[in-house]
N, C-alpha and C positions, 0 to 999 in steps of 0.2 A: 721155208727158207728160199729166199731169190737167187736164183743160178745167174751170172753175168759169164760171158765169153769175149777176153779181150784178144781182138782178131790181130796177129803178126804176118808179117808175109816171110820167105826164108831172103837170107842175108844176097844169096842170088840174084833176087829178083829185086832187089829195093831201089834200086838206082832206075832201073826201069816205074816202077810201083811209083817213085816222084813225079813221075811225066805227069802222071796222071792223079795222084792224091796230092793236092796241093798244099794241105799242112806238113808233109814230109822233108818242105825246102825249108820250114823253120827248127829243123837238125842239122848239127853239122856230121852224122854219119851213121849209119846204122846202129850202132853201139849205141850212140844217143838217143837215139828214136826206140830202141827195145829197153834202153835205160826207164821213160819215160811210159812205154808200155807193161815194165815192168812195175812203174812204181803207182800207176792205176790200179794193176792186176791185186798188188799189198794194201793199196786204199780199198776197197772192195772188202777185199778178205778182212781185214783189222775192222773193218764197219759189220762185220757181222755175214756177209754175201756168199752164199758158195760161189765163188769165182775159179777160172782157168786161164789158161793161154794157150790159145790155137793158131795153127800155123795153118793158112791157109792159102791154095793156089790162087796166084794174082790171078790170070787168065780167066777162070770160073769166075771169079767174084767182080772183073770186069762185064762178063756176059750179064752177070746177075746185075748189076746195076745198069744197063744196059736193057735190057730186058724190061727194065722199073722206071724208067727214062729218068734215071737220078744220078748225080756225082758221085762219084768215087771219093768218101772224106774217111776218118778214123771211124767218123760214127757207123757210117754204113759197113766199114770193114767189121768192126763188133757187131752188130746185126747178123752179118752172114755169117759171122763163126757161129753165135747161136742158131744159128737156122741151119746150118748143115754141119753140126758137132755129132758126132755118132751118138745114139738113142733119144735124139731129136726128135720130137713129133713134129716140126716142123721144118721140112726141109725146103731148101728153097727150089725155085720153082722157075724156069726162064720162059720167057714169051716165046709162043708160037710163032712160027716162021721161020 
């Protein structure tokens, strides 16, 4: 079975987390955006998917994309909740220096 990890950031940090992921200006508010993170998470699951929802530090996951010299979008935020969801073989990893 295929594990997905749909990446959330907490309600904190989301106004910040826009600066920077730029699908997030096409919500009009947090609620919205976990509405639509929520209804991935039930597509997923309803298709058969072990799937979750991880809450994950913006900060870290800025380094990490950072680190990947890549943006910051949904997709990448899902990436990193699977790469560093606890009993992950694969965690992620930040560039040297």
């Amino acid at each position: 079975m295929d594990k997905f990890h749909v990446g959330v950031v907490s309600a904190a940090e989301f106004e910040r987390a826009a600066d920077y992921i730029t699908e997030l200006s096409n919500y009009c508010d947090y609620e919205d955006w976990l509405d639509s993170r929520y209804g991935r998470f039930m597509g997923l699951s309803m298709a058969g998917a072990e799937a979750s929802l991880e809450t994950v530090a913006l900060d870290a996951f800025l380094d990490w994309c950072g680190g990947r010299r890549m943006l910051p979008s949904e997709a990448a935020l899902d990436d990193y909740a699977s790469k560093s969801s606890p009993g992950s073989d694969r965690e992620p990893r930040l560039a040297a220096g």
